[in-house]
N, C-alpha and C positions, 0 to 999 in steps of 0.2 A: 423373523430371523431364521427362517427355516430353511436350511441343507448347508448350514452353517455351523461348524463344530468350533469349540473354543477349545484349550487355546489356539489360536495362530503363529505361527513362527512367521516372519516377514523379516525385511528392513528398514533399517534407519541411519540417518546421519546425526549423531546424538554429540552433545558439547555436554564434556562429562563436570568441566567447571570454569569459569569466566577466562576467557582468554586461550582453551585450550585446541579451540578448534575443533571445525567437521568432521566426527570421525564414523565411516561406514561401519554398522556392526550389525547383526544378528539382535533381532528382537521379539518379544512376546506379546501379542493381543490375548490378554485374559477372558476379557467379557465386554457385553454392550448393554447399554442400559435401552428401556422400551424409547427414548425420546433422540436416538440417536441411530444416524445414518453410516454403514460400513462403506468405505471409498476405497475403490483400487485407484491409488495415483500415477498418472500417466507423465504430467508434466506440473512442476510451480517453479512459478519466477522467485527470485533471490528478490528483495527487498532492502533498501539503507537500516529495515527496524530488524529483521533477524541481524545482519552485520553486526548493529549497534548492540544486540540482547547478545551474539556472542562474548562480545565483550566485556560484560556484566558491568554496562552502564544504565540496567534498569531496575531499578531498589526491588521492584516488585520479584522480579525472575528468580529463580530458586534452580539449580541443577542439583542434578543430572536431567535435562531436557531435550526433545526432540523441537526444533524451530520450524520455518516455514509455513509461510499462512495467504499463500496465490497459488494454490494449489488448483488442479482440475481432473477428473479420472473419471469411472467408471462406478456406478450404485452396486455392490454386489450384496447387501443385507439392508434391510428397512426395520426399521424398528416400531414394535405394535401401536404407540403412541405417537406417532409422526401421522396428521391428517393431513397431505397430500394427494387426494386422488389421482392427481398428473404424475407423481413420480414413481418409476418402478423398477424394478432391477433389471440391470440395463443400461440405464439412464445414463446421455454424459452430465455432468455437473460442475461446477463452477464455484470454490467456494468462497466464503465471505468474512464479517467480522461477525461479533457474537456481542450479546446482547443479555439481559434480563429479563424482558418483557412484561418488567412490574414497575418501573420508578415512574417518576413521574413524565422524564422524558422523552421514555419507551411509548408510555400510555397515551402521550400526545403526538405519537405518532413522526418521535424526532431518535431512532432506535441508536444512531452512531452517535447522542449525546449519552447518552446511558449513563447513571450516574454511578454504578459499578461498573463501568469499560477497565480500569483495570484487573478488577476480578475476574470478569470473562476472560479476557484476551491475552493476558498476561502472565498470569498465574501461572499458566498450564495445567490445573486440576480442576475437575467439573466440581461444581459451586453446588450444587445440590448436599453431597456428601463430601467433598474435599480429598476423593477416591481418582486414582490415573488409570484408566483401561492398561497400560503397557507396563511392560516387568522390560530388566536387563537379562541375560543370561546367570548372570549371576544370581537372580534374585530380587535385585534392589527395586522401586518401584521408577518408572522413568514417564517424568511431566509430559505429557504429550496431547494438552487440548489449548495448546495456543494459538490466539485466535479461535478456538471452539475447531481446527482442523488438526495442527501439526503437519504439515502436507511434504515436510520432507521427512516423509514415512515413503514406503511403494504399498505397505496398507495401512491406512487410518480409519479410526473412531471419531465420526464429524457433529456433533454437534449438529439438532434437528435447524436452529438457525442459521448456521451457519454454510447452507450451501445454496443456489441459484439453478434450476435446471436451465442445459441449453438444449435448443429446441432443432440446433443444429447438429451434423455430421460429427463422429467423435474427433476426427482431424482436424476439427478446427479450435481445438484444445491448447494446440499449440501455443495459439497469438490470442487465444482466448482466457489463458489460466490468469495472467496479471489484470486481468480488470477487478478483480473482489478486492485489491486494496490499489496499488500504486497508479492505475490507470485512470481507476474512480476517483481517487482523492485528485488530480491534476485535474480532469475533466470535471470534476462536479464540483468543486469547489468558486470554479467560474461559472458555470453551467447553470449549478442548483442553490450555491450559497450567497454567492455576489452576488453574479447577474448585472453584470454593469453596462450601462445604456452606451451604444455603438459608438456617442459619441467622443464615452471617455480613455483615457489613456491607461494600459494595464502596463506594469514591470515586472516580468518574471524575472526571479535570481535562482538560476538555475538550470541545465541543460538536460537533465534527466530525465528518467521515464516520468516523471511527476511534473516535469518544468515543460515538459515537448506535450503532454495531454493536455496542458492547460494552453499552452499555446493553440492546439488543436481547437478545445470549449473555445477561447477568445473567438477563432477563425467562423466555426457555426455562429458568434453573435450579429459576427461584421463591424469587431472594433476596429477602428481609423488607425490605435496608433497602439500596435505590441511591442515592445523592448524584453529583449532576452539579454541576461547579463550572465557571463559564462567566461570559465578561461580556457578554453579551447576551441581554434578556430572552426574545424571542422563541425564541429555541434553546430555554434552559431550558423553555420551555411545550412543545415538540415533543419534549423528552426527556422528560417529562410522560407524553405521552403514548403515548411509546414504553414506560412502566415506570417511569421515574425515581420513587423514592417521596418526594426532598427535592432542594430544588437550592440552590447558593450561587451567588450575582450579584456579582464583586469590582467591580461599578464602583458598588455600595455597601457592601459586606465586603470590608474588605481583609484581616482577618487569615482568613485560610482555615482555620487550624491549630483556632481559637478556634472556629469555625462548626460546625465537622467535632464537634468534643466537645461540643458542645450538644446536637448531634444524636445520636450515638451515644451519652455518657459517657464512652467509656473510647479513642476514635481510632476509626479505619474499620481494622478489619481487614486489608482488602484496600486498597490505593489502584493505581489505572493512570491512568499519566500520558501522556496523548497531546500534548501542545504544544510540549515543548521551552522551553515560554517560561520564563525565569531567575525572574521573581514568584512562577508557580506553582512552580517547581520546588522554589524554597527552601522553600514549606510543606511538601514534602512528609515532609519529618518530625516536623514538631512538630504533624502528622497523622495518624500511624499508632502504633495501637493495639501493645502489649507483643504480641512475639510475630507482629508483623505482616505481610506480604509488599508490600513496593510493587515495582512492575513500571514499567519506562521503553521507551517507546514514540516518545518525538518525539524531533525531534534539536533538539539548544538551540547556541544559536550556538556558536562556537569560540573554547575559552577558559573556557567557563563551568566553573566545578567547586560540584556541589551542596555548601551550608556543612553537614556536622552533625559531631559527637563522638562518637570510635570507641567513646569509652566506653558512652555513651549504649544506642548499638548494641547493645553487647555486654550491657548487663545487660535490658534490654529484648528480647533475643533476637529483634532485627529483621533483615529479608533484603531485599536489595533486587538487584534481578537484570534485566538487559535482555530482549527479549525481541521475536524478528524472527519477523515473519508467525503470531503466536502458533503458533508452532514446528509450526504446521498442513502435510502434503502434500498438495499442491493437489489432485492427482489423488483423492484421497478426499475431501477437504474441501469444494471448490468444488461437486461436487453434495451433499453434506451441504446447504449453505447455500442451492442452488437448490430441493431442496423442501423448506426450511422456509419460504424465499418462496412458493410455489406451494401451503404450507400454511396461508398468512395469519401466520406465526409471524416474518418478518423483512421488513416493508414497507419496502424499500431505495429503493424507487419515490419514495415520496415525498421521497428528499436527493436525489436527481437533478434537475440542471437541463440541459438540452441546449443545445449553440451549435454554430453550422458552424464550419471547422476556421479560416475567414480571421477568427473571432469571439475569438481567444485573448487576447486583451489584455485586452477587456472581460471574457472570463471569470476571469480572474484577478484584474483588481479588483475583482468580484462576489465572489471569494472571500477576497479579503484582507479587505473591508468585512464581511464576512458576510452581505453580499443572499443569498448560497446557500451550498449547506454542499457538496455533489459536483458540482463542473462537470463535464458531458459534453461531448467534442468528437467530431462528426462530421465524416467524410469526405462532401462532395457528388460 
């Protein structure tokens, strides 16, 4: 931590309480603990899970919080306890989700099961001592280790797990910051968690950054038969041509369930559901095939309970199983995914859309409307 004076004055875009919104302000870095890494943040993608924590539909969240957790920047303080010899100030980095590194399903080497993931990543306070590196101006203490980053900071306190060095140019930061959550969870979820044999049939519900990576993973399997189910046309032509071999448009199909067995005969195999949204989700079973695995990915408001019949379940030997950051570790993942970009095999480039950091309003109704599918936000 040395030629690093505390405190720091920086920025943030801080949601003072549920529902109030991004708001830029003037903030404080107090201190860093020996097990944590200082990040100048250059770029993080917007994510459906900050959107959804603004809105304080997550029991866990607590404000006054700083959000943002696809963050990517620059190393400017290491801290004495971080054993890294590859990293060093300097460094660009990549960051990720966060972890305990003690339960049972860290220990086995399964770190995005973690069985405190919402104490790490949610809370916004470091778990050791239930202490926030960041102060407001005014004084008050302000949450800022969600996800083990906060990355819509321009400086943050990252959490020694919670970053990926890239080994590449700091420019490619860019189309690089949303792989630690939204690009991983699409891609690795098919990739690293399913893994389903080429010859089965996969359903995405979804057109998003989350729904277009998984289409992506299907495309690296060489499954026969992708369906992307999405209400807007334009998406579906870009899942097209990321691999989609079939797409459903519900804002002329509404029964989803009915489209999906046209196409297959017998259900989709596989379905992954990225939206959350209550519409889709309800098809999701009178869309999957006997024997089938559907996997949940989005969060659907609170309160929602998918309708189906245990029986159903039971004699169709179906599984339906949630499934966080496709159970991917970042730290071997993250460059998994950068040279299958760098091999033409995951064009991420093209969902990105970039905005400076005072641009977030407008980037968010770009994404609510679907003018773009990955808002970037820079730091100037």
């Amino acid at each position: 931590m040395a030629g690093i004076t505390f405190p720091i004055k920086t920025e943030a875009l801080v949601v003072e309480a549920a529902g109030s919104g991004f708001k830029r302000q003037t903030v404080y870095i107090n201190d860093m603990q020996p097990d944590e890494v200082l990040v100048e943040m250059l770029y993080t993608g917007i994510c459906h899970t900050d959107v959804v924590g603004e809105m304080g539909q997550f029991p866990q969240v607590e404000f006054p919080i700083v959000f943002g957790h696809e963050g990517a920047g620059i190393v400017r303080s290491i801290g004495s306890a971080i054993n890294d010899p590859d990293l060093q100030v300097g460094d660009a980095v990549i960051c990720c989700y966060n972890y305990c590194g003690h339960c049972k399903p860290c220990a086995g080497g399964r770190p995005a099961a973690c069985a405190k993931h919402a104490e790490f990543n949610l809370h916004g306070l470091r778990q050791n001592d239930l202490s926030t590196p960041m102060r407001l101006e005014d004084g008050r203490p302000l949450r800022c280790q969600f996800y083990g980053q906060s990355s819509f900071a321009r400086m943050s306190v990252v959490s020694g797990k919670s970053y990926v060095r890239c080994p590449y140019p700091i420019e490619s930061l860019e189309h690089y910051s949303a792989l630690g959550c939204g690009f991983q969870t699409g891609s690795a979820t098919v990739l690293n968690a399913l893994k389903p044999h080429p010859s089965k049939s996969l359903a995405i519900f979804g057109a998003g950054g989350v729904g277009m990576t998984a289409v992506m993973g299907a495309k690296v399997l060489g499954l026969e038969t992708i369906i992307v189910v999405d209400r807007l046309a334009d998406k579906l032509e870009m899942a097209k041509s990321f691999g989609a071999t079939h797409t459903v448009n519900t804002a002329n199909t509404p029964d989803v369930g009915k489209a999906i067995h046209e196409i297959t005969g017998t259900g989709a195999d596989y379905i992954v559901e990225c939206t959350g949204v209550p519409f889709l989700m309800d098809a999701l079973f009178p869309s999957i095939a006997a024997e089938g695995i559907i996997a949940i990915l989005g969060v659907p408001p609170i309160g929602y309970v998918i309708p189906f019949r245990p029986l159903d379940a039971v004699l169709d030997n179906i599984t339906l199983r949630g499934i966080v950051q496709g159970q991917a570790v970042s730290r071997k993942y993250v460059p998994y995914m950068i040279e299958l970009h760098r091999s033409g095999q995951f064009p991420i480039e093209r969902l990105c859309t970039t905005y400076n950091m005072d641009k977030i309003n407008e980037a968010l109704a770009d994404v609510r409307s679907g003018k773009v599918i990955k808002p970037i936000l820079k730091w100037e």
